[in-house]
C-alpha positions as CSV (number, residue, x, y, z in Angstrom):
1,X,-290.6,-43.0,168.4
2,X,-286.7,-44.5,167.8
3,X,-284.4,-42.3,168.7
4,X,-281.6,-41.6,166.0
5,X,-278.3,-43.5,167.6
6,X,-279.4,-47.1,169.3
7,X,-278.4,-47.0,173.4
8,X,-275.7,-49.0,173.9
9,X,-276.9,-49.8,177.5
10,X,-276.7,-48.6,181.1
11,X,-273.8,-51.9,181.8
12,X,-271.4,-50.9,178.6
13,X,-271.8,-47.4,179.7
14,X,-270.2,-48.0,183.4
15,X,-267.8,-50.4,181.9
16,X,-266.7,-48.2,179.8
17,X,-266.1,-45.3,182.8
18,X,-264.3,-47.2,185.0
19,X,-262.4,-48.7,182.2
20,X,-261.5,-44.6,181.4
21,X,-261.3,-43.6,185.3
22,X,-258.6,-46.4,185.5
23,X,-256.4,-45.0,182.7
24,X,-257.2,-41.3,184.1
25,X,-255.9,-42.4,187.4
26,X,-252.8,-44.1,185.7
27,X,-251.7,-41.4,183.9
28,X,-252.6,-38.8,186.8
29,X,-250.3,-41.0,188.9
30,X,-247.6,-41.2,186.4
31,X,-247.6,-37.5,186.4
32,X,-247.4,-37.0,189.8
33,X,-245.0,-39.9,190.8
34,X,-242.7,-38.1,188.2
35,X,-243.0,-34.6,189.6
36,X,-242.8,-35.5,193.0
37,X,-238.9,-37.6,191.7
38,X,-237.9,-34.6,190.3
39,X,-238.8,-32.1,193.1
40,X,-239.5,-33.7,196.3
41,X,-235.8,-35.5,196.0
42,X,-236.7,-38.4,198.3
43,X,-238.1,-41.6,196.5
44,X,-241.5,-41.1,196.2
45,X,-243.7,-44.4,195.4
46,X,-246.3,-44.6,192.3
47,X,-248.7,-45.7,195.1
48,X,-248.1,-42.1,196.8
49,X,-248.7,-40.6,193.8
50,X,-251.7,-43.3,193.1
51,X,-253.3,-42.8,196.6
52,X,-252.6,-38.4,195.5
53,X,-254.3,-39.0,191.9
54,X,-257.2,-41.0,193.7
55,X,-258.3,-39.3,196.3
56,X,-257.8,-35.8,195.2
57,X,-259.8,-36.5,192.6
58,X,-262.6,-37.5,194.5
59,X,-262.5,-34.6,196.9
60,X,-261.6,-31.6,194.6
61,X,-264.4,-33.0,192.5
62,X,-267.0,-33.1,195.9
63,X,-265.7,-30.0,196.9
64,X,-266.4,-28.1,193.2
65,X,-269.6,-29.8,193.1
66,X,-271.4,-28.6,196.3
67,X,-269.5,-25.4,196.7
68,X,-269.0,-23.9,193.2
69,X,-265.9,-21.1,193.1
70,X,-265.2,-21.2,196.6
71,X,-264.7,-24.8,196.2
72,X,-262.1,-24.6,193.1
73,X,-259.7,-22.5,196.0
74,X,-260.7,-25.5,198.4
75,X,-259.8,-28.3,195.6
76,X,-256.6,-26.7,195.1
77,X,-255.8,-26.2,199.3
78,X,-257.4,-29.9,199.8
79,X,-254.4,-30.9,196.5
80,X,-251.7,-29.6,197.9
81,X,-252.4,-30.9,201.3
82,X,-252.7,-34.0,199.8
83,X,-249.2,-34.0,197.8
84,X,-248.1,-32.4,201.2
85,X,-249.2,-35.5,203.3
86,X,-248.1,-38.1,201.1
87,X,-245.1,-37.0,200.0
88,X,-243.5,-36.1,203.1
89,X,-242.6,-32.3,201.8
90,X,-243.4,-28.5,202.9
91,X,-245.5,-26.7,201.6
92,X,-242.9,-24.8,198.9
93,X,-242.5,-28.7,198.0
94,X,-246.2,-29.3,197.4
95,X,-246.6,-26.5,195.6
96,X,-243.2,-27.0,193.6
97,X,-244.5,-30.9,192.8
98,X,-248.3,-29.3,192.0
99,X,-246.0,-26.9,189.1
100,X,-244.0,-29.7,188.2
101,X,-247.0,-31.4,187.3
102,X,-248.7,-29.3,185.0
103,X,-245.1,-29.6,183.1
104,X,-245.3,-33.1,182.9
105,X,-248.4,-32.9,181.8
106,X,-248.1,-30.4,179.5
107,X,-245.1,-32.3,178.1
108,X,-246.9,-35.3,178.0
109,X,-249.7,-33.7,176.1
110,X,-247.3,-33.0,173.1
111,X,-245.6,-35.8,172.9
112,X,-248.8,-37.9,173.0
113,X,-250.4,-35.8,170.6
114,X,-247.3,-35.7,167.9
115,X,-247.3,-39.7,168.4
116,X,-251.3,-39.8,167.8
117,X,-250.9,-37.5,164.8
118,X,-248.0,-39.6,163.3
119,X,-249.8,-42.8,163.9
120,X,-252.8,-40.9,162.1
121,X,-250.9,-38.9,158.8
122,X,-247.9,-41.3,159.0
123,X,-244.4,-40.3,160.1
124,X,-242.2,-38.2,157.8
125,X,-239.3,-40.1,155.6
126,X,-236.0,-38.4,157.0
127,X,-233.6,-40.3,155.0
């Protein structure tokens, strides 16, 4: 029986995750690299914040997986160890960069999202 949508194949489907990962991780990074300037104080490296984006993901994601609720607490301990390690800072300073994140991102969100819609609808005429 053929299935309704074709299958576009088991290769263009890992391409195309790793080809997303990659842009998660840069934007992740970007995030952090720019919350850990404005908080930590000290000149903290995109590669910190790479190194933070990469393998935070990987273990918050591990430790959700195999331990359900208890593991969301973990991820969130195993995060701000990470930000703690890398970028040299307390733990007020961890958890200041993990707040200064979400702002970014937040910020980033809207600002993405108004460019996306103008690109979409077309910017409005001001003059």
């Amino acid at each position: 029986m053929a299935t309704a949508f074709p299958s576009i194949g088991i290769g263009a489907t890992l391409l195309g995750f790793i080809v997303l990962f990659i842009i998660y991780l840069l934007v992740v990074g970007f995030v952090l690299w720019l919350a850990g300037e404005i908080v930590v104080g000290r000149r903290v490296t995109f590669g910190e914040a790479l190194a933070v984006a990469g393998t935070g993901t990987f273990l918050v994601g591990a430790s959700i997986t195999f331990l359900g609720l208890i593991g969301v607490l973990l991820g969130l301990v195993i995060f701000l160890l990470l930000v703690k390690h890398y970028f040299k800072t307390g733990w007020i300073g961890a958890i200041g960069v993990a707040i200064m994140a979400v702002v970014v991102g937040v910020v980033l969100t809207f600002i993405l999202g108004a460019l996306a819609l103008g690109a979409l609808f077309g910017f409005p005429k001001i003059f």
